[in-house]
N, C-alpha and C positions, 0 to 999 in steps of 0.2 A: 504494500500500500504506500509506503512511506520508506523512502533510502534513508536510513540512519547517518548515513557518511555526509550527506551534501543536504538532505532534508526534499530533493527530490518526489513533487506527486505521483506517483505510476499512474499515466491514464493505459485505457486499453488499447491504444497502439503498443506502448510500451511491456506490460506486459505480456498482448499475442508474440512478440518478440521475442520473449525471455523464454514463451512457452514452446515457440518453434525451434529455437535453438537448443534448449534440453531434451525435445524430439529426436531432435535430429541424432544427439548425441546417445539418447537409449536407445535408439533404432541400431546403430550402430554393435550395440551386443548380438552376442548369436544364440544367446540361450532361450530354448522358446517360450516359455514361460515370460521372460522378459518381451519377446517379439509380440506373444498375447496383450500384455499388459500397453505395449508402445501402440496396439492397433485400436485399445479399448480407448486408450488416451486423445487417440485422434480423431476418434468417432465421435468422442463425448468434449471434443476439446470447444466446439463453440457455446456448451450451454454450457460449461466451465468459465469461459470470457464474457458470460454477462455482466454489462457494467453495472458496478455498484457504486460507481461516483460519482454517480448522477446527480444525488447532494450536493456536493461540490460545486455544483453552476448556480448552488444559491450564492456562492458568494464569490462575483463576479467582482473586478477592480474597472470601474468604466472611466474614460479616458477623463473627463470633465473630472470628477472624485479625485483619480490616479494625478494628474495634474496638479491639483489642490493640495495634496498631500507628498507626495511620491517626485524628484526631477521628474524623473523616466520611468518607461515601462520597465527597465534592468535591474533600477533599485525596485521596482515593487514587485519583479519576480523571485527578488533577495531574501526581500523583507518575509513573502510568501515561505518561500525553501525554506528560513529561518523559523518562523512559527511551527512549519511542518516537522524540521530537524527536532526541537526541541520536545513536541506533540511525543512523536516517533520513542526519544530515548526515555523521557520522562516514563513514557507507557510500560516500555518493557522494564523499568527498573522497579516500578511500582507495583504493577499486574503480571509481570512475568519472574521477577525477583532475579533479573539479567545484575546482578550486584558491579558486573565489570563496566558497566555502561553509565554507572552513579557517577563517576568523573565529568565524564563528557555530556553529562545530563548538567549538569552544574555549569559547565559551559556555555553552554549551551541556553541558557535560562540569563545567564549574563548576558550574554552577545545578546538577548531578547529586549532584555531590562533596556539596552542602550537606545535599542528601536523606539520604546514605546514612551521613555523617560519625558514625564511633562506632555505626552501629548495625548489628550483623550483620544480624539481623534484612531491615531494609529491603535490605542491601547482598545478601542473598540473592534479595529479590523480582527485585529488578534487576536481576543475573544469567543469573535464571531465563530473565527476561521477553526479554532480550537474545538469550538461546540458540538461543529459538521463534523469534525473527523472522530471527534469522541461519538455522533450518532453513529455514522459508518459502522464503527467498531461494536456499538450495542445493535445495530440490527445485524450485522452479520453473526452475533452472537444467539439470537433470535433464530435465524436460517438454522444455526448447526442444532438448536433444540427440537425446532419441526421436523428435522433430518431423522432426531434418535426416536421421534415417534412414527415416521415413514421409512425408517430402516426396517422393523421387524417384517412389514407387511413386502415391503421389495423382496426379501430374502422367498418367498414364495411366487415373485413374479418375474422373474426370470427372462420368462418369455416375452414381454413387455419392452422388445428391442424400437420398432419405429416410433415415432413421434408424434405420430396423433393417437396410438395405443397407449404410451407414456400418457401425455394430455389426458387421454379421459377417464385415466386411472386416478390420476392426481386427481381431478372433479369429482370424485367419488371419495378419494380421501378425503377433501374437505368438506365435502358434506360430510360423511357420517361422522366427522371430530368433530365440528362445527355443531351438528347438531345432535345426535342420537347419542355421541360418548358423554356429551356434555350433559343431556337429560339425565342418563342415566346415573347420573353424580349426585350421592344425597344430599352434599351443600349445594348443588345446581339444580331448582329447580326449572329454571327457563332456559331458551336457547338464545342464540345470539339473537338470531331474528326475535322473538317476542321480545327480547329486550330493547331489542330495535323499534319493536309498536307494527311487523309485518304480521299479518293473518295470515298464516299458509291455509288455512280451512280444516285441517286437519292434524294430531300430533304422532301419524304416524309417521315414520320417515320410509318406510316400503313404501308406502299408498303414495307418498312425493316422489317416489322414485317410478311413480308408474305401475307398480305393485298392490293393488288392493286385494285386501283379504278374499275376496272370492276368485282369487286370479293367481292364487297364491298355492 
């Protein structure tokens, strides 16, 4: 997400990059097992590079603003890297207990401090910019939790290789976690939707699914 070294944002040019180049590099073994795993990787490699920094264009530097604050665009790509470097190390020292990173974390928070010193302004951007990447990191934290509850059910679907079979699989997982696992929870007594104020007309989730009891 974030080069620790330079403070670098990875957008998705940059890492489809990183991702064809370590391709290319496991391709290059001969064990098949590894050949398996390099073919799985390339199959699955574009819903792997869905962007997730899409956030990130909330908080855009527009020239009128960048002007105002910033000479040039060079220092407000600086200023940018700089917030990001500091995001980057502070995280892993804190949330990954990276202890060797505590120096350059400190660093790094200086070199910040100089940007921001006296000016709301800039101490705003930083903030901002702070916030975004701190969401990034809790929604993709989010993704790996719906993962451990759509892991057990993949482990039986196997078969479920194209993409619109995928697709309508997942439709069906969130429906029934959405609604019927959620019923079925004795602190839960409503589902998203009635919490939402939706009538479906009925609470069964077969009979929603086109499944009514006499059809059943």
């Amino acid at each position: 997400m974030v080069d620790w070294r330079c403070g670098e944002i990875r957008t998705r040019a940059i890492n489809q990059w990183l991702a064809d180049e370590s391709l290319k590099g496991i391709q290059q073994l001969a064990h098949p097992r590894i050949q398996k795993l390099a073919e799985r990787l390339e199959d699955q490699l574009p819903e792997m590079l869905t962007s997730w920094m899409a956030s990130l264009s909330l908080w855009p530097i527009g020239k009128r603003r960048r002007n105002s604050i910033f000479q040039d665009h060079a220092a407000a790509a600086c200023f940018r890297d700089s917030v990001a470097r500091f995001w980057r190390l502070e995280h892993a020292v804190r949330h990954n207990g990276h202890a060797e990173f505590r120096k350059a974390a400190l660093e790094a928070q200086q070199w910040l401090a100089l940007w921001i010193e006296g000016d709301p302004s800039v101490q705003g951007l930083a903030e901002q910019l702070l916030t975004l990447l701190e969401r990034t990191v809790r929604t993709s934290s989010a993704a790996e939790a719906i993962n451990s509850v759509l892991r057990p059910y993949l482990v039986r679907r196997r078969e479920c290789t194209d993409l619109i079979n995928r697709q309508l699989f997942l439709n069906l997982f969130v429906f029934v976690v959405q609604y019927a696992q959620i019923r079925a929870r004795a602190s839960q007594r409503q589902s998203p939707y009635e919490i939402a104020g939706i009538d479906l007309g009925t609470d069964d989730w077969l009979t929603l699914l086109g499944y009514p009891p006499d059809v059943c």
